[in-house]
N, C-alpha and C positions, 0 to 999 in steps of 0.2 A: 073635171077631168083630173086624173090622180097623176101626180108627178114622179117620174122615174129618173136615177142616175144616168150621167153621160155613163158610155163606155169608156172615159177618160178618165173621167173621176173614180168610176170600179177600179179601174187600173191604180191610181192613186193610190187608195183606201188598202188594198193587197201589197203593195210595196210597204205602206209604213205595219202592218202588222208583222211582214215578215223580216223590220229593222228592230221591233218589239222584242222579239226572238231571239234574233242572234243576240241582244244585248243581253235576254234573262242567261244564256247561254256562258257570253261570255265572264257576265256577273259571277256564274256557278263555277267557273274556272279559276277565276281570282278568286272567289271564297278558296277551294280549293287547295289551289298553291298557299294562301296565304296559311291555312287548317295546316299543312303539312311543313311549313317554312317554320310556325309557332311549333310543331310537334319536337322537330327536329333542334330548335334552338333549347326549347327543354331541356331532351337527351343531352345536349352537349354540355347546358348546364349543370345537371345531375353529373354527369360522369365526372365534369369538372370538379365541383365538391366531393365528388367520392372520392379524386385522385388526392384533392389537398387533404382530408381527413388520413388517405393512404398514406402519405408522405409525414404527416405531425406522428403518427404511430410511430413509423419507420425511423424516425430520426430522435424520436424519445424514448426506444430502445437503445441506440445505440449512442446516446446521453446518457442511460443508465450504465452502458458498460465502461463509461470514460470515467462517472463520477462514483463509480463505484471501487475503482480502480485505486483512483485518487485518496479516498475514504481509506484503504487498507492501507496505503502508504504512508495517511498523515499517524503520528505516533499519540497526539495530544487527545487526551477524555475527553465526551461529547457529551451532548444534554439529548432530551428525547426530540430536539428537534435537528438532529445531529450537527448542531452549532460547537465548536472550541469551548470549554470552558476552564478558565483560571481559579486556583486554588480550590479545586475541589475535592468532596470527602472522598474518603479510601476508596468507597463502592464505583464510585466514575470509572470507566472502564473506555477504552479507545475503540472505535470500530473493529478493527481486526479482533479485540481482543472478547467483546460484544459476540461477533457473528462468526469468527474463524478460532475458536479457541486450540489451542497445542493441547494433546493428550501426553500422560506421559514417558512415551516414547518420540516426541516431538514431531506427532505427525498432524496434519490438519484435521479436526473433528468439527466441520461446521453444523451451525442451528438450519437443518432444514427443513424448519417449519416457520424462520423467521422472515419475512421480505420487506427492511427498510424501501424506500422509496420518497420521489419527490413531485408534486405537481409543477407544472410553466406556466408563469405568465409570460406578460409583455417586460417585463424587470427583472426577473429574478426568480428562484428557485423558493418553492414551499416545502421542508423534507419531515419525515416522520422517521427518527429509528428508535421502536418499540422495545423495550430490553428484555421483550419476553415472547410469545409465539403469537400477539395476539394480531387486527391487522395495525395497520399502517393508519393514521390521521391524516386526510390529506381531502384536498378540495378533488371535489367530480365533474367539474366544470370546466374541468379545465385539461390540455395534454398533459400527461405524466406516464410515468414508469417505476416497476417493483425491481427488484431484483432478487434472488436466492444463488444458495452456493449447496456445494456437492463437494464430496468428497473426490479424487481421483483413482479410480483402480489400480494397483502396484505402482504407486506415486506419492511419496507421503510426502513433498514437498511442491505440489501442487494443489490448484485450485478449479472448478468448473464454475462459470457464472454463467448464470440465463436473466437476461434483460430481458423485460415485458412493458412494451409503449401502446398507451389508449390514445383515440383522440379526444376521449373523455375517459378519467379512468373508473371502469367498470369489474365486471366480475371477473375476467379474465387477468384482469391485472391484481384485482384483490380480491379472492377469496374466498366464499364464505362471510360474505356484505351482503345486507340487502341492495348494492347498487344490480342496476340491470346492467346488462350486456352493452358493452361499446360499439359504436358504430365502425371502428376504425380498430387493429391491433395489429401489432407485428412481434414477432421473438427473436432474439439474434442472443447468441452465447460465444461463450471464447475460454479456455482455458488459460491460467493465470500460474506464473512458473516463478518458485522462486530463484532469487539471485540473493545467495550468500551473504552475509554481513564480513564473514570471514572467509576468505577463501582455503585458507591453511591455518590449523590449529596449532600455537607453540608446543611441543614437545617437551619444552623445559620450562619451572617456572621463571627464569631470568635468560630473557634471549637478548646480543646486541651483536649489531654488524662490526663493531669493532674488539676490543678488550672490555678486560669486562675487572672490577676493583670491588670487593666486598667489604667495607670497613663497619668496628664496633662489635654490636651483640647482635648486629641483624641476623635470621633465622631462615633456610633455602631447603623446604620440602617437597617432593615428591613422592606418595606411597603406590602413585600410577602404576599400573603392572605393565598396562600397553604403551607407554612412552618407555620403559624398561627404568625409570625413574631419574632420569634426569632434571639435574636441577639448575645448572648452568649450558646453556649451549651458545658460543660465543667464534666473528669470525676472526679474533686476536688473542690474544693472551689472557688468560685467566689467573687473579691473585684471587685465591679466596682459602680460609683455615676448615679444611675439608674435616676434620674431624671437632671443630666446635661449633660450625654453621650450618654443616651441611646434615639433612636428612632426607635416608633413602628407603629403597626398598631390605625387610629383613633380610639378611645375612650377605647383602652387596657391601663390597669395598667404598665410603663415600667418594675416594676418587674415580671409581668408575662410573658417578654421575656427574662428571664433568666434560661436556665439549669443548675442547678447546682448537683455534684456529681451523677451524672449519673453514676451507677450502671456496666454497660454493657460496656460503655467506658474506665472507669476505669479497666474493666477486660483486656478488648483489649490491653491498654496501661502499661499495669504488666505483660502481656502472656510472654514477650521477652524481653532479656535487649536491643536488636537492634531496636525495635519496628518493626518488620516486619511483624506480626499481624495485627497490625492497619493498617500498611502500604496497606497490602492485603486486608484490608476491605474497604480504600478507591479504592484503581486501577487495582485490582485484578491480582496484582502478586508482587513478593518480591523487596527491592531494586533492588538489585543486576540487576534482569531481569528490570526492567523497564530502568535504564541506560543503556540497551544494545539494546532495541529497536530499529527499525530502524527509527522510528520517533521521537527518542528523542537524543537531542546532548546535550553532557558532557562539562563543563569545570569544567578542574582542573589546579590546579597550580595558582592559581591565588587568589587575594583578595580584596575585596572594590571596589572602583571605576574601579582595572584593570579587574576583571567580568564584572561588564556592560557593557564595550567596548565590550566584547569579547561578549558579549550574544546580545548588538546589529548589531553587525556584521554578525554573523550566524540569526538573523530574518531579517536581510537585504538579505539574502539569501536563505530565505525560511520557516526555522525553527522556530516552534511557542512552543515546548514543551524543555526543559530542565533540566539537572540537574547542581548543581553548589557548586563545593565541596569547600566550604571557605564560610565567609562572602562576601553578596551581597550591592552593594549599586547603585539604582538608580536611575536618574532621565529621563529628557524628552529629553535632547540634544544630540541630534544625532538619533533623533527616529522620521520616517517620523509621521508628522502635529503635532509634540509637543505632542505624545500621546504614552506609552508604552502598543502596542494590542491595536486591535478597538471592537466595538461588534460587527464586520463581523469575524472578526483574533483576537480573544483571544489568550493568552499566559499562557503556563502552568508553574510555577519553583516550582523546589523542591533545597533548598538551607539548606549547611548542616553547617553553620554557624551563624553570628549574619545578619538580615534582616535590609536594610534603605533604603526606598521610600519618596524621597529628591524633593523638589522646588515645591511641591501644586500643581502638572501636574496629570491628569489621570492614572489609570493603570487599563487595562481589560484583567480579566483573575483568576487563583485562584495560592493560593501560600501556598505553604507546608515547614512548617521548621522543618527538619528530623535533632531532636537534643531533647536529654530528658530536655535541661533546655532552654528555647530558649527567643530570644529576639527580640523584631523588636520596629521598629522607624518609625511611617508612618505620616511623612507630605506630603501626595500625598492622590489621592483623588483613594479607591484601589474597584474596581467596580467586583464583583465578592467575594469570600472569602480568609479567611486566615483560615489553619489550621496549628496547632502544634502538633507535637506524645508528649511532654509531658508537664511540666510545661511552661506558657507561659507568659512573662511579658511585656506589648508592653504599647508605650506612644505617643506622637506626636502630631501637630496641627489638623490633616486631617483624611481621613471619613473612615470607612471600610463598605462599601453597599453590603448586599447581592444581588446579582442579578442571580434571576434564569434563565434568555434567555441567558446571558451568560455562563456560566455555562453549559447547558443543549448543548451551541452550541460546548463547549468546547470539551464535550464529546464524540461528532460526529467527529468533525473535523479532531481529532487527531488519534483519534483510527485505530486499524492494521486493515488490511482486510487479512481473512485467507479462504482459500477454505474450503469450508462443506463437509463433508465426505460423499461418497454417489452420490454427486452431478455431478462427474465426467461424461462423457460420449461421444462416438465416433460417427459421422455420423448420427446424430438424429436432422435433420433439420425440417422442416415444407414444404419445396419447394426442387422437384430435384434438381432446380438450384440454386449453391453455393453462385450467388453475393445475393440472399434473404436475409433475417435476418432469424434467428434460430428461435425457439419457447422454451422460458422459460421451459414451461411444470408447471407454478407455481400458 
């Protein structure tokens, strides 16, 4: 006889198939979530790194526009790895003077087809500045940024830069490489404004806030037509032998290139027992700030002939503006072609002691003796001006020539470049694509 199932155990048998069920069920649910929890953890990953690559971009542009900044302001010749270098040959050339050169009308004419640049690591900067248009040497492994300049539309003492940050640098940032395209880039640009070396150009070649004592053979030129040829402008009394010192414009009386007691100068030069007044009304800011410049270098410790060593060793290195806390003394030896400054490279001193331009040699540039009783000795032939903050008593064989192309190039030359406020701006090119040039917008 054949054996059949209780109806209990049927019953049994149908419960566990339908516990089979639900669990393949609930299995397929938790596959599921889990399929969609892993999707989702992905995307946030991804977006995650997409954001950090967005960001190393973003902030290595706007690295470039710091250290680019920086670059213009430092005065000293660079090597191609735009590192400082000491005593080098003639052809060394300073960033500014590399990539922003002066045309001669002294307006900026920059290379732009050149884009120094630096890769980041975890330490420190790798930089490339090429001294000609070709690209940039630089790691692609790593975040970095180019930079280029532009001229400014009816601004010729201005600057436009455009920052370019990879998070690997790629084509966008350089060029015309075989590198491929970056995963990450950003653009940020800012116009660069300058600020004056000088704020007010002497008028006369011998200016001082007090009186002023011409003794000797010393010689007081002026053939300026626009200063109307003054040769003294002083805010106290003037002794000078106007007919064996002084030279002016043809057919002027030499006494009528004398200021004397000038009114307004004399106030300048009484405002402050430091004279930092006057000071600010030639260079538009106080001592103290102009010896901290970054384009001005300081000696101290030093006097007489061991300052001009030291002040031609730092122009041998780039620096054309200084301060020199002692008396100065100097001549042409040891200063390339026998000449202290040319009129391409004038020199600026402010010297807070007694002044002497020795051996009949040239000196181009203007020279300030920041001292209420002041003295100078000039047998050298000094191309440019002399000013004093107070009384002034200078003698010598040799010439003091106003020259105002000097002067006027002084001005430019040396002066900061600071960013315009305003001027900032992110992703505002002219072309979608990044190797373009920017548009001013000016």
């Amino acid at each position: 006889m054949k054996h059949r199932p209780s109806p209990r155990a049927r019953r049994h048998a149908q419960r566990g198939l339908g516990a089979l069920g639900v669990a393949l069920v609930l299995l397929f649910a938790m596959t599921m979530v889990a399929f969609f929890a892993n999707r989702s953890l992905l995307f946030e990953q991804r977006s995650s790194a997409n954001q950090y690559r967005s960001v190393q971009a973003f902030e290595a542009a706007e690295a470039g526009l710091e250290w680019a900044t920086a670059r213009l302001n430092d005065p000293r010749t660079i090597d191609a790895a735009c590192r400082p270098v000491t005593g080098a040959a003639g052809a060394a050339r300073s960033f500014r003077v590399r990539y922003t050169p002066l045309t001669t009308g002294l307006a900026f004419a920059p290379a732009s087809a050149a884009r120094p640049g630096c890769s980041l690591d975890a330490t420190a900067l790798s930089c490339s500045c090429p001294s000609d248009d070709s690209a940039p040497s630089l790691r692609d492994d790593a975040p970095g940024f180019t930079v280029e300049f532009s001229a400014v539309r009816g601004d010729p003492e201005s600057l436009h830069i455009v920052s370019r940050g990879c998070s690997g640098l790629g084509t966008q940032c350089v060029p015309g490489t075989a590198l491929g395209p970056a995963d990450a880039t950003a653009t940020v640009q800012a116009v660069l404004k300058l600020r004056p070396a000088i704020r007010s150009i002497p008028v006369a070649a011998v200016t001082a806030g007090d009186a002023v004592t011409i003794n000797g053979a010393l010689r007081l030129t002026n053939a300026d037509i626009r200063t109307q040829g003054y040769v003294v402008h002083a805010g106290g009394a003037v002794d000078v032998d106007t007919a064996r010192s002084v030279t002016t414009l043809p057919g002027s009386p030499p006494a009528n290139a004398v200021i004397a007691r000038d009114e307004s100068l004399a106030r300048l030069a009484a405002q402050d027992a430091d004279g930092a007044a006057l000071f600010i009304a030639w260079f538009g800011a106080t001592p103290a700030q102009f010896a901290t410049t970054p384009t001005t270098y300081r000696i101290a410790s030093c006097s007489g002939a061991g300052c001009g060593v030291a002040m031609q060793a730092a122009h041998a290195d780039g620096h054309d503006s200084f301060v020199v806390d002692g008396d100065l003394r100097l001549d042409a030896a040891g200063w390339p072609g026998g000449s202290i400054g040319t009129p391409e490279r004038p020199v600026m001193v402010v010297v807070r002691g007694r002044l002497a331009l020795e051996g009949g040699v040239p000196m181009h540039g203007l020279v300030y003796i920041d001292t209420s009783d002041s003295v100078a000795t000039v047998d050298a032939q000094l191309h440019g001006a002399l000013v004093a903050r107070g009384r002034l008593t200078a003698g010598g064989t040799g010439t003091i020539r106003h020259d105002p192309d000097v002067l006027a190039r002084l001005r430019t030359r040396i002066g900061i470049l600071a960013r315009l406020p305003g001027s900032w701006q992110d992703a505002r090119c002219s072309s979608d694509d990044p190797a373009q040039a920017c548009n001013p917008g000016h």
